[in-house]
C-alpha positions as CSV (number, residue, x, y, z in Angstrom):
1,X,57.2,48.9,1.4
2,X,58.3,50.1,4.9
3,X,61.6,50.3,7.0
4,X,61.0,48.8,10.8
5,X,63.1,48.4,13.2
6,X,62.7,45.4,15.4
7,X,64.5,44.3,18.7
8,X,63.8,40.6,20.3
9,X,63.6,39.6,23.4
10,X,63.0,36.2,24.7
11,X,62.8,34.1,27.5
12,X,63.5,30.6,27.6
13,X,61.5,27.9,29.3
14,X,64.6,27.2,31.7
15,X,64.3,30.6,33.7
16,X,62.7,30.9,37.0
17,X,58.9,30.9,36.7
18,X,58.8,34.5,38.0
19,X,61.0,36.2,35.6
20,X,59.3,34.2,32.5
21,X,57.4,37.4,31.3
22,X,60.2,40.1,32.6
23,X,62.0,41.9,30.7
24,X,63.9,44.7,32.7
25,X,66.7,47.4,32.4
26,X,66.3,47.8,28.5
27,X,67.6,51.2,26.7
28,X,64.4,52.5,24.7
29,X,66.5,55.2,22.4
30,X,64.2,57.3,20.3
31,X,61.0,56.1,20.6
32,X,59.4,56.2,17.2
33,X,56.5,54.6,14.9
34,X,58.5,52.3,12.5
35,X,60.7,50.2,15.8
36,X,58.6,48.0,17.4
37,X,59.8,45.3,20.3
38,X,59.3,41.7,20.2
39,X,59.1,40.1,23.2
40,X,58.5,36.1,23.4
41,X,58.0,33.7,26.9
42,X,58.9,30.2,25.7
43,X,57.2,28.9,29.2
44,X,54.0,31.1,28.3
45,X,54.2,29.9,24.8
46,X,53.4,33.1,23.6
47,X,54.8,36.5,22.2
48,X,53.6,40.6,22.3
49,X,54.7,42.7,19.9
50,X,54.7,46.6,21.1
51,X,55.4,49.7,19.0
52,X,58.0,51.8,20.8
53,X,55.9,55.0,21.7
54,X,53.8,52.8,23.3
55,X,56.2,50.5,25.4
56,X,57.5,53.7,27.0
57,X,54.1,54.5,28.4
58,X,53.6,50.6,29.3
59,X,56.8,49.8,30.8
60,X,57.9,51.4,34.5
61,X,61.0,53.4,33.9
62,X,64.0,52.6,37.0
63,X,64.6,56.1,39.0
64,X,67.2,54.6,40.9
65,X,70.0,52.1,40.9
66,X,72.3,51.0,38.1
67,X,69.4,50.6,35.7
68,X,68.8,54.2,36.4
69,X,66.4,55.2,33.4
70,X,65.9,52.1,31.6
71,X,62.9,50.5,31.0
72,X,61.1,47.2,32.8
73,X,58.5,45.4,31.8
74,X,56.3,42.0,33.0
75,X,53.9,40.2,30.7
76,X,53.1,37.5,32.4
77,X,51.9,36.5,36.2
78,X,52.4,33.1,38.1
79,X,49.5,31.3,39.4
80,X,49.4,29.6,42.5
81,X,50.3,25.7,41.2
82,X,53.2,27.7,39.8
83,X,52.2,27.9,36.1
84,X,53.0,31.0,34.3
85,X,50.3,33.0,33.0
86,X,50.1,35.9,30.2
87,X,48.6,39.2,31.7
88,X,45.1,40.1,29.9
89,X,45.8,43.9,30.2
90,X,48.5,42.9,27.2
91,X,46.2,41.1,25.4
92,X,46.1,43.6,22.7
93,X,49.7,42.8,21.8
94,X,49.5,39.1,22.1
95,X,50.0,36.9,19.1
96,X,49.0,39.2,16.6
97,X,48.4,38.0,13.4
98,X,48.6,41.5,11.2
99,X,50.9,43.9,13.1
100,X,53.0,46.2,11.3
């Protein structure tokens, strides 16, 4: 048995096309192996989960502004006919099957 800790984020199918896959200006306290981050586009139907350590080195930290140190992040790109697309450099968290 392990202890995880596990934050969601999701998008809905309602939001602008653009923001589908974004997730921006979220607090990453205390990066550590057992908290992981779920992150789910319902307009790209799919979900990434990313161990903490690693979202910190994946997601572009704000230097400026109100979300000055928080994290951003963007899974997914829009194609010209204005479908939303998942971004193959995250591929390796997409949909997992076994991740803990």
């Amino acid at each position: 048995m392990r202890y995880l800790d596990i934050q969601i984020k999701a998008r809905s199918k309602d939001c602008n096309p653009r923001n589908a896959g974004r997730f921006p200006a979220m607090d990453i306290v205390n990066p550590r192996p057992n908290y992981f981050f779920i992150f789910y586009s319902e307009q790209a139907n799919t979900y990434w989960v990313v161990p903490s350590e690693e979202l910190v080195r994946l997601a572009r930290r704000n230097k400026t502004g109100r979300n000055q140190g928080r994290y951003t992040i963007n899974f997914c790109n829009v194609r010209a006919d204005g479908t939303v697309a998942p971004r193959p450099k995250f591929d390796r968290y997409k949909n997992p099957k076994n991740w803990r």
